[in-house]
N, C-alpha and C positions, 0 to 999 in steps of 0.2 A: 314333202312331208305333210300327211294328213294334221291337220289340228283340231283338238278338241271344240267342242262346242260353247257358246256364253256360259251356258248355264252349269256348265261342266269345271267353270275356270273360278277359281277366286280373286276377288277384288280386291287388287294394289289401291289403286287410286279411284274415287268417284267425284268427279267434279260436276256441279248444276248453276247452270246462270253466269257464268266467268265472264265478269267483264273489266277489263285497264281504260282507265283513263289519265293519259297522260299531259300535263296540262304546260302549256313552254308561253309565258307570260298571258297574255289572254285566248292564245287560239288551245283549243281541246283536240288532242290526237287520241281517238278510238284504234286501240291497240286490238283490242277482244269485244266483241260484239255477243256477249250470251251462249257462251261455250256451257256445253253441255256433255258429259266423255268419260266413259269407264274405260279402264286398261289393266290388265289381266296379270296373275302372278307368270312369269315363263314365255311370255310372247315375244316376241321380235315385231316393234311396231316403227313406220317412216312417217313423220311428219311430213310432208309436202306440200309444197308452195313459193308463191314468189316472195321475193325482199320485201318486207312490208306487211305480210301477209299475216302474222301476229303469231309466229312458230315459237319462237324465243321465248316473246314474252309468255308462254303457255308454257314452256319448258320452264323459264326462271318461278313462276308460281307454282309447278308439281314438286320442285325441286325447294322449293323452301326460299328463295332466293329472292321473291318480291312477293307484294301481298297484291288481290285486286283488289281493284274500287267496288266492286258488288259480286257477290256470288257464293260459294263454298266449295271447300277444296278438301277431302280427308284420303290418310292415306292409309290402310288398314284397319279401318275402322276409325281412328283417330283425326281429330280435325287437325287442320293446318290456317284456317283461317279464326283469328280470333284470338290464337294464342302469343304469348310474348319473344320476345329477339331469342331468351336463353333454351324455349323450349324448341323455337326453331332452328337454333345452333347443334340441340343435342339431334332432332331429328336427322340433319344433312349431317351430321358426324356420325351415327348409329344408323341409317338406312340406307343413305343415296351414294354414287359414284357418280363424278364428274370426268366428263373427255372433254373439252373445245376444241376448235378449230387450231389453236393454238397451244404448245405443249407444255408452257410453265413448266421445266423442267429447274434443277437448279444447277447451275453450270461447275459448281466446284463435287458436285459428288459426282459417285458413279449409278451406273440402272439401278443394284443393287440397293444402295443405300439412299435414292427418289424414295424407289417404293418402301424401304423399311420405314421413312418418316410416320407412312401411316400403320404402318401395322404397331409403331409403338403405341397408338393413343384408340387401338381399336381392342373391343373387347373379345374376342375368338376369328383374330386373323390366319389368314393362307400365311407361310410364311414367303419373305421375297423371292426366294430360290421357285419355289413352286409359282407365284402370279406369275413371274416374268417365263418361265417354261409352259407355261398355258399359253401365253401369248407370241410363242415362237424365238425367245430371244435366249435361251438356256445356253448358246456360248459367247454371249454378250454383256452377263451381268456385269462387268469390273470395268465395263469402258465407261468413260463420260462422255457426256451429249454432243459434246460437240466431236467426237470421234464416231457418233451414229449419223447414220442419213435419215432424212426426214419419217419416213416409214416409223424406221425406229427408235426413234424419241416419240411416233405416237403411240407404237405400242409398246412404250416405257411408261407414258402416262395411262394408258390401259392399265393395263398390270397396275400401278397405281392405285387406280380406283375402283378394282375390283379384290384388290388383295385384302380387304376390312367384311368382305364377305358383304357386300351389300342386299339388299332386297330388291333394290332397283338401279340401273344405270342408265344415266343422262346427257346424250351425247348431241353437241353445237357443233354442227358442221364437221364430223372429224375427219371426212376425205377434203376440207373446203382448199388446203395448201397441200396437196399433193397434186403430182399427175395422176393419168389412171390407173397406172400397172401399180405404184404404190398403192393407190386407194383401193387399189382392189387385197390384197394383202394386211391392210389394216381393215375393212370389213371381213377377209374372211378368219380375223382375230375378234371380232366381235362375234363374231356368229359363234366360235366356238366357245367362247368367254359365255353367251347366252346359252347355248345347248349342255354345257358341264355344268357349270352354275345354278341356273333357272333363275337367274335373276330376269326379271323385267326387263325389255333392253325397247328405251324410245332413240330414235335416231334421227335428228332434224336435216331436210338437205332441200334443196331447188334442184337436187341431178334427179330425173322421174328413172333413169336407168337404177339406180338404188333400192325402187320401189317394188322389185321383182325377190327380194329375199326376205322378207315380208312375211308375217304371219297375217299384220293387218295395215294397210295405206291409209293415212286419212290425209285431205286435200282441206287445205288451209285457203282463204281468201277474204282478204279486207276484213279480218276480226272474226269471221266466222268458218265453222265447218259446212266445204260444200258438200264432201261425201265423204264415205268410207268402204272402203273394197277389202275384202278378203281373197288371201289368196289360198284355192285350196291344193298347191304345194310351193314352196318356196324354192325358189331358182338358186343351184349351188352357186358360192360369187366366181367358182370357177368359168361360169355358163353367162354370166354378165357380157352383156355388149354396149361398152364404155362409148 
Protein backbone atom coordinates (compact mmCIF):
# COMPACT_ATOMS: atom_id res chain seq x y z
CA UNK A 1 0.00 0.00 0.00
CA UNK A 2 1.43 3.09 -1.48
CA UNK A 3 1.69 6.06 1.32
CA UNK A 4 1.28 9.42 1.11
CA UNK A 5 4.10 11.76 1.40
CA UNK A 6 5.54 14.01 4.81
CA UNK A 7 4.31 16.81 3.35
CA UNK A 8 0.91 15.44 2.44
CA UNK A 9 0.42 13.99 6.14
CA UNK A 10 -0.52 16.00 9.27
CA UNK A 11 1.12 16.15 12.41
CA UNK A 12 -0.06 14.07 15.41
CA UNK A 13 2.83 14.39 17.45
CA UNK A 14 6.30 16.78 16.93
CA UNK A 15 8.84 15.91 19.41
CA UNK A 16 12.57 18.23 19.45
CA UNK A 17 15.53 17.49 21.64
CA UNK A 18 13.85 14.43 23.95
CA UNK A 19 15.88 13.71 26.51
CA UNK A 20 15.13 11.07 30.27
CA UNK A 21 17.19 11.19 32.60
CA UNK A 22 16.81 8.87 34.93
CA UNK A 23 18.58 9.08 38.04
CA UNK A 24 18.88 5.65 40.78
CA UNK A 25 20.80 7.09 43.78
CA UNK A 26 23.96 8.89 42.28
CA UNK A 27 24.57 6.85 38.90
CA UNK A 28 22.42 8.90 35.87
CA UNK A 29 20.68 6.42 33.38
CA UNK A 30 20.32 8.20 29.89
CA UNK A 31 17.10 6.76 28.82
CA UNK A 32 16.77 9.42 25.48
CA UNK A 33 19.71 11.07 24.18
CA UNK A 34 17.99 14.10 21.95
CA UNK A 35 15.08 12.62 20.16
CA UNK A 36 13.94 14.42 17.66
CA UNK A 37 10.45 12.68 15.60
CA UNK A 38 7.35 13.73 13.92
CA UNK A 39 4.52 10.97 13.40
CA UNK A 40 1.86 11.40 11.12
CA UNK A 41 -2.18 11.27 11.48
CA UNK A 42 -2.95 7.43 9.82
CA UNK A 43 0.45 5.70 9.85
CA UNK A 44 1.30 2.51 11.03
CA UNK A 45 4.72 3.19 12.65
CA UNK A 46 7.39 0.13 14.52
CA UNK A 47 9.38 1.32 17.07
CA UNK A 48 12.50 -0.97 16.97
CA UNK A 49 15.21 -1.79 18.95
CA UNK A 50 16.91 -3.67 21.68
CA UNK A 51 15.90 -3.72 25.63
CA UNK A 52 17.40 -0.65 26.64
CA UNK A 53 17.33 0.99 23.76
CA UNK A 54 14.80 3.81 25.12
CA UNK A 55 11.44 2.61 23.02
CA UNK A 56 9.20 2.77 26.10
CA UNK A 57 10.26 5.49 27.57
CA UNK A 58 9.57 7.42 24.03
CA UNK A 59 6.22 5.80 24.17
CA UNK A 60 5.50 6.63 27.98
CA UNK A 61 6.33 10.57 27.09
CA UNK A 62 4.18 10.68 23.54
CA UNK A 63 1.65 9.10 25.55
CA UNK A 64 1.32 11.43 28.47
CA UNK A 65 2.65 8.99 30.82
CA UNK A 66 6.21 10.65 31.90
CA UNK A 67 7.61 13.87 31.36
CA UNK A 68 11.29 14.35 30.01
CA UNK A 69 14.27 15.94 31.51
CA UNK A 70 14.81 18.35 28.34
CA UNK A 71 13.10 18.63 25.25
CA UNK A 72 9.39 19.30 23.91
CA UNK A 73 6.72 17.15 23.05
CA UNK A 74 3.13 18.42 21.40
CA UNK A 75 0.58 16.61 20.09
CA UNK A 76 -1.80 18.39 17.62
CA UNK A 77 -0.57 21.42 17.92
CA UNK A 78 -0.82 21.41 21.62
CA UNK A 79 2.16 20.90 24.12
CA UNK A 80 2.41 18.10 26.33
CA UNK A 81 5.43 19.19 28.11
CA UNK A 82 5.02 22.00 30.63
CA UNK A 83 1.57 21.43 31.32
CA UNK A 84 0.07 19.87 34.77
CA UNK A 85 -1.03 16.07 35.93
CA UNK A 86 -4.98 17.13 35.22
CA UNK A 87 -4.36 18.42 31.79
CA UNK A 88 -2.29 15.39 31.03
CA UNK A 89 -4.95 13.15 32.53
CA UNK A 90 -7.63 14.68 30.22
CA UNK A 91 -5.16 14.43 27.15
CA UNK A 92 -4.63 10.28 27.67
CA UNK A 93 -8.40 10.13 28.41
CA UNK A 94 -9.63 12.23 25.29
CA UNK A 95 -6.72 11.31 22.70
CA UNK A 96 -4.62 8.11 23.44
CA UNK A 97 -5.33 4.20 23.38
CA UNK A 98 -3.35 2.04 25.39
CA UNK A 99 -2.36 -1.90 24.44
CA UNK A 100 0.70 -3.54 26.75
CA UNK A 101 2.22 -6.48 26.55
CA UNK A 102 0.09 -7.33 29.26
CA UNK A 103 -3.97 -7.25 29.11
CA UNK A 104 -5.16 -5.81 32.49
CA UNK A 105 -8.36 -7.12 31.71
CA UNK A 106 -10.61 -7.37 34.74
CA UNK A 107 -11.48 -10.87 35.66
CA UNK A 108 -15.04 -10.66 36.90
CA UNK A 109 -16.56 -8.91 33.84
CA UNK A 110 -17.12 -10.06 30.43
CA UNK A 111 -15.22 -8.73 26.77
CA UNK A 112 -18.38 -6.76 26.63
CA UNK A 113 -18.51 -5.03 29.68
CA UNK A 114 -13.84 -4.35 29.74
CA UNK A 115 -14.64 -2.41 26.90
CA UNK A 116 -17.88 -0.54 27.96
CA UNK A 117 -15.80 0.75 31.08
CA UNK A 118 -14.58 3.12 28.63
CA UNK A 119 -16.89 3.99 26.49
CA UNK A 120 -18.77 5.31 29.65
CA UNK A 121 -16.27 8.15 30.37
CA UNK A 122 -15.61 8.82 26.68
CA UNK A 123 -17.26 11.56 24.86
CA UNK A 124 -18.31 10.10 21.13
CA UNK A 125 -17.50 6.34 21.55
CA UNK A 126 -17.79 3.17 19.22
CA UNK A 127 -20.20 1.27 21.02
CA UNK A 128 -18.70 -2.21 22.58
CA UNK A 129 -20.58 -4.50 20.36
CA UNK A 130 -18.87 -2.68 17.40
CA UNK A 131 -14.87 -2.17 18.92
CA UNK A 132 -14.99 -5.73 19.88
CA UNK A 133 -16.28 -6.87 16.06
CA UNK A 134 -13.54 -4.73 14.48
CA UNK A 135 -11.30 -6.62 16.30
CA UNK A 136 -12.52 -10.04 15.46
CA UNK A 137 -14.20 -11.22 18.57
CA UNK A 138 -18.18 -10.51 17.69
CA UNK A 139 -19.12 -14.18 19.02
CA UNK A 140 -17.03 -13.69 22.13
CA UNK A 141 -18.36 -10.58 23.67
CA UNK A 142 -20.25 -12.30 26.92
CA UNK A 143 -17.35 -14.58 27.82
CA UNK A 144 -14.82 -13.65 30.54
CA UNK A 145 -11.11 -13.52 30.24
CA UNK A 146 -10.34 -16.23 31.64
CA UNK A 147 -12.53 -18.37 29.27
CA UNK A 148 -10.47 -16.48 26.25
CA UNK A 149 -6.90 -17.63 25.21
CA UNK A 150 -4.39 -15.16 25.21
CA UNK A 151 -4.83 -13.75 21.60
CA UNK A 152 -8.16 -12.78 22.85
CA UNK A 153 -7.85 -11.01 26.00
CA UNK A 154 -5.40 -8.91 23.71
CA UNK A 155 -7.80 -8.20 21.36
CA UNK A 156 -10.25 -7.51 24.25
CA UNK A 157 -7.92 -4.94 25.28
CA UNK A 158 -7.74 -3.54 21.67
CA UNK A 159 -11.17 -3.06 21.31
CA UNK A 160 -10.69 -1.42 24.71
CA UNK A 161 -8.66 1.27 23.54
CA UNK A 162 -9.86 2.00 20.67
CA UNK A 163 -13.58 1.92 21.29
CA UNK A 164 -13.17 5.99 22.93
CA UNK A 165 -12.22 6.75 19.20
CA UNK A 166 -8.83 7.63 19.91
CA UNK A 167 -6.52 10.00 17.62
CA UNK A 168 -3.75 7.91 18.40
CA UNK A 169 -2.90 4.35 19.63
CA UNK A 170 0.07 3.21 21.79
CA UNK A 171 1.14 -0.13 21.82
CA UNK A 172 4.14 -1.94 24.45
CA UNK A 173 5.06 -4.87 23.21
CA UNK A 174 1.44 -6.40 22.27
CA UNK A 175 2.68 -9.64 20.55
CA UNK A 176 5.66 -9.65 23.57
CA UNK A 177 3.40 -12.91 25.35
CA UNK A 178 2.06 -14.52 22.65
CA UNK A 179 3.53 -17.10 20.37
CA UNK A 180 3.58 -16.24 16.60
CA UNK A 181 0.46 -17.72 15.05
CA UNK A 182 -1.22 -15.63 17.99
CA UNK A 183 0.73 -12.53 17.48
CA UNK A 184 0.18 -12.76 14.13
CA UNK A 185 -3.72 -12.37 14.56
CA UNK A 186 -3.37 -9.75 17.16
CA UNK A 187 -1.29 -7.54 14.50
CA UNK A 188 -3.42 -8.28 11.84
CA UNK A 189 -6.34 -6.54 14.43
CA UNK A 190 -4.19 -3.64 14.75
CA UNK A 191 -3.74 -3.27 11.23
CA UNK A 192 -7.23 -3.06 10.77
CA UNK A 193 -8.15 -1.11 13.97
CA UNK A 194 -5.47 1.43 12.05
CA UNK A 195 -6.83 1.23 8.45
CA UNK A 196 -10.89 1.81 9.62
CA UNK A 197 -9.98 4.09 12.17
CA UNK A 198 -7.01 6.20 10.92
CA UNK A 199 -5.88 6.47 14.16
CA UNK A 200 -2.08 6.87 14.53
CA UNK A 201 -0.98 3.44 15.30
CA UNK A 202 3.01 3.35 17.11
CA UNK A 203 3.93 -0.26 17.82
CA UNK A 204 6.98 -0.96 20.05
CA UNK A 205 8.79 -4.50 19.48
CA UNK A 206 12.57 -6.06 19.36
CA UNK A 207 10.82 -8.72 16.71
CA UNK A 208 12.52 -6.64 13.20
CA UNK A 209 9.94 -9.42 11.44
CA UNK A 210 7.06 -6.84 12.69
CA UNK A 211 8.83 -4.16 10.86
CA UNK A 212 7.64 -5.27 7.47
CA UNK A 213 3.87 -3.82 8.00
CA UNK A 214 5.13 -0.56 8.51
CA UNK A 215 4.22 2.51 7.09
CA UNK A 216 7.37 3.76 8.76
CA UNK A 217 10.37 1.71 10.97
CA UNK A 218 12.43 3.80 13.19
CA UNK A 219 15.61 1.96 14.88
CA UNK A 220 16.02 2.95 18.35
CA UNK A 221 19.67 2.60 20.12
CA UNK A 222 21.27 3.68 23.47
CA UNK A 223 18.68 6.90 23.74
CA UNK A 224 18.92 7.83 20.20
CA UNK A 225 17.36 7.35 16.76
CA UNK A 226 19.75 5.40 14.47
CA UNK A 227 17.48 5.61 11.30
CA UNK A 228 14.18 5.62 9.86
CA UNK A 229 12.99 3.47 6.72
CA UNK A 230 9.94 3.74 5.02
CA UNK A 231 8.19 1.26 3.55
CA UNK A 232 6.86 1.94 0.22
CA UNK A 233 4.14 -1.01 0.63
CA UNK A 234 3.36 -2.62 3.75
CA UNK A 235 3.64 -6.58 4.07
CA UNK A 236 0.01 -8.14 4.66
CA UNK A 237 0.60 -9.82 8.42
CA UNK A 238 -0.76 -12.66 6.36
CA UNK A 239 2.84 -12.64 4.37
CA UNK A 240 4.88 -12.15 7.77
CA UNK A 241 7.62 -14.75 8.27
CA UNK A 242 7.76 -15.20 12.20
Amino acid sequence: MATPSDSARRTVFRAQGLSKVYRMGEVEVHALRGVDLELYAGEFVVLLGASGSGKSTLLNILGGLDAPSAGTVECQGHPLTGVGDAELTRFRREHVGFVFQFYNLIPSLTARENVALVTEIAEQPMSPESALELVGLKDRMDHFPAQLSGGEQQRVAIARAIAKRPAVLLCDEPTGALDSRTGIVVLDALARVNRETGALTVVITHNAVIAGMADRVIHLSNGRIGSIERNRNRVPTSELVW
